[in-house]
C-alpha positions as CSV (number, residue, x, y, z in Angstrom):
1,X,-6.3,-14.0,-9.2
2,X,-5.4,-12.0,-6.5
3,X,-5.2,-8.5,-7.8
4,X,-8.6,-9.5,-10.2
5,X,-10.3,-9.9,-6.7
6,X,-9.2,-6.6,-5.8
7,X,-10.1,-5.0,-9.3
8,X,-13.6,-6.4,-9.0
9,X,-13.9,-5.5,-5.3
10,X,-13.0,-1.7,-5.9
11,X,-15.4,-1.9,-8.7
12,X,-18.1,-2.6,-6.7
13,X,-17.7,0.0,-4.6
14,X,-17.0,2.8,-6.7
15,X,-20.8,1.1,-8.0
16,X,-22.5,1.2,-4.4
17,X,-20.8,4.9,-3.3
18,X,-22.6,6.4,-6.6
19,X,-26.2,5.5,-5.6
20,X,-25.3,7.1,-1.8
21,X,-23.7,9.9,-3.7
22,X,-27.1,10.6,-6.3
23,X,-29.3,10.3,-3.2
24,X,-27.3,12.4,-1.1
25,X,-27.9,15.2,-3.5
26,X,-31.6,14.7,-3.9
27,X,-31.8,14.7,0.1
28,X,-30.0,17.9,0.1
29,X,-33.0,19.6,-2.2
30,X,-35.6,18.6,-0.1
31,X,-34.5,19.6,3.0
32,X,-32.9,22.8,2.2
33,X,-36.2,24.7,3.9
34,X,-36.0,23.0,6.9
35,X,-33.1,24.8,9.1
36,X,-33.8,22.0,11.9
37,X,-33.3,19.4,9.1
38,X,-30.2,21.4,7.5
39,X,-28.0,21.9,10.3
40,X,-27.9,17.6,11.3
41,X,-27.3,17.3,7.4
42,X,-24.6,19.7,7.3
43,X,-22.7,18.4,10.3
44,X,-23.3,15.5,8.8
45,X,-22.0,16.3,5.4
46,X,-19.0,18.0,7.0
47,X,-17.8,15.5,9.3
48,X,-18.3,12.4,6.0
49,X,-16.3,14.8,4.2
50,X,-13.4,15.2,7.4
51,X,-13.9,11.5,7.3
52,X,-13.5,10.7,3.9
53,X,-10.4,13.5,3.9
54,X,-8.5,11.7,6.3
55,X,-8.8,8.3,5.0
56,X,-8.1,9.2,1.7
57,X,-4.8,10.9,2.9
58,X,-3.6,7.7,5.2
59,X,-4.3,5.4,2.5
60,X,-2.7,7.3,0.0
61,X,0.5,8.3,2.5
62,X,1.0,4.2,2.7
63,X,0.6,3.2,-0.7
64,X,3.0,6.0,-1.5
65,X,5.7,4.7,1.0
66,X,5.5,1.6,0.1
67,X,6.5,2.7,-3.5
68,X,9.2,4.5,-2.5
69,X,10.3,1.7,-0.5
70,X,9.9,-1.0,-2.9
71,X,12.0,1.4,-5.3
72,X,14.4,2.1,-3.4
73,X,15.0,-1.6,-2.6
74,X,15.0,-1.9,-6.6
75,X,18.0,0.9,-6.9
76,X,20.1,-0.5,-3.9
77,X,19.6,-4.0,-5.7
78,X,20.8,-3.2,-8.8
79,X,23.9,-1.0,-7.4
80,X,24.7,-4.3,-5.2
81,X,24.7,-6.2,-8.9
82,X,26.3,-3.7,-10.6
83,X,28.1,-0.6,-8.8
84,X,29.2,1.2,-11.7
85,X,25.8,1.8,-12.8
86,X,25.0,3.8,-9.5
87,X,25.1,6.8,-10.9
88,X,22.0,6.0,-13.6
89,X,20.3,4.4,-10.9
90,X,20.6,7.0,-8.2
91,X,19.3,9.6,-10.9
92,X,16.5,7.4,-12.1
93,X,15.4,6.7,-8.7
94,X,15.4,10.4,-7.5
95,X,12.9,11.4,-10.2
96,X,11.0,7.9,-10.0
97,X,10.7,9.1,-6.0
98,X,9.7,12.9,-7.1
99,X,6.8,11.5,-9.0
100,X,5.2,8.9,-6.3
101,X,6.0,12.1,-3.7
102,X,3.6,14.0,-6.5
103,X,0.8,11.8,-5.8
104,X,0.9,12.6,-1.8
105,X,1.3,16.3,-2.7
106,X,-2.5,15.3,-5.1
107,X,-4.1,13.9,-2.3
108,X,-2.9,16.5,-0.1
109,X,-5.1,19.1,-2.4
110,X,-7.6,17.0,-2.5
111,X,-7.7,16.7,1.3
112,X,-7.5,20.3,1.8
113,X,-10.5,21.0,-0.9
114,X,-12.7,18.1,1.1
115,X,-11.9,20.3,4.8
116,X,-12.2,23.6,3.4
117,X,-14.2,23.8,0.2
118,X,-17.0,21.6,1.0
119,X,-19.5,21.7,-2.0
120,X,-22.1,19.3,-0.3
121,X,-22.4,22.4,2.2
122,X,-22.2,25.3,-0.2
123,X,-26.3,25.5,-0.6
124,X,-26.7,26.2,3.3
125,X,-24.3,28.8,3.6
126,X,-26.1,31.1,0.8
């Protein structure tokens, strides 16, 4: 029930972030003549995207150490069950950790492309 809660909840925000997103872009248009009116958008539009960059990083940093966490408790469980099966384990768990350490490194990128290439600011700058 839980984890249905949670589905539905993130649903409805990816819903209400869309309409923001859609109206965002139609604001853009019509105040792209103003300089007055562009310059409190764009600091606007850079420090949502600094914003959004940050969280986006801490949120994925925790949900990635929790995974490594929660399967590293897995590995030293099943050594403590069975020790001559370390071996598997410890090599299972290395690449299980490479790939949740992947997802950091993606949101990373994505992080850096939200500071640095910030396309909601690309039509001022021409």
């Amino acid at each position: 029930m839980r984890q249905l809660f949670f589905l539905a909840l993130g649903c409805l925000g990816l819903l209400a972030l869309a309409g923001v997103a859609a109206a965002a872009e139609a604001g853009a248009a019509s105040i792209a003549g103003n300089e007055a009116l562009s310059s409190v958008y764009l600091s606007g539009t850079v420090s949502a995207s600094y914003l959004g960059a940050a969280l986006g990083l801490g949120i994925a940093a925790c949900g990635c150490g929790v995974g490594m966490g929660l399967g590293l408790k897995g590995c030293l469980e099943g050594t403590a069950r069975n020790p001559e099966a370390s071996g598997k384990l410890m090599v299972t768990l290395i690449l299980g950790l490479a790939i949740i350490e992947s997802l950091a490194i993606y949101a990373l990128v994505i992080s850096l492309v939200l500071i640095f290439v910030n396309p909601l600011a690309a039509p001022f700058f021409g």
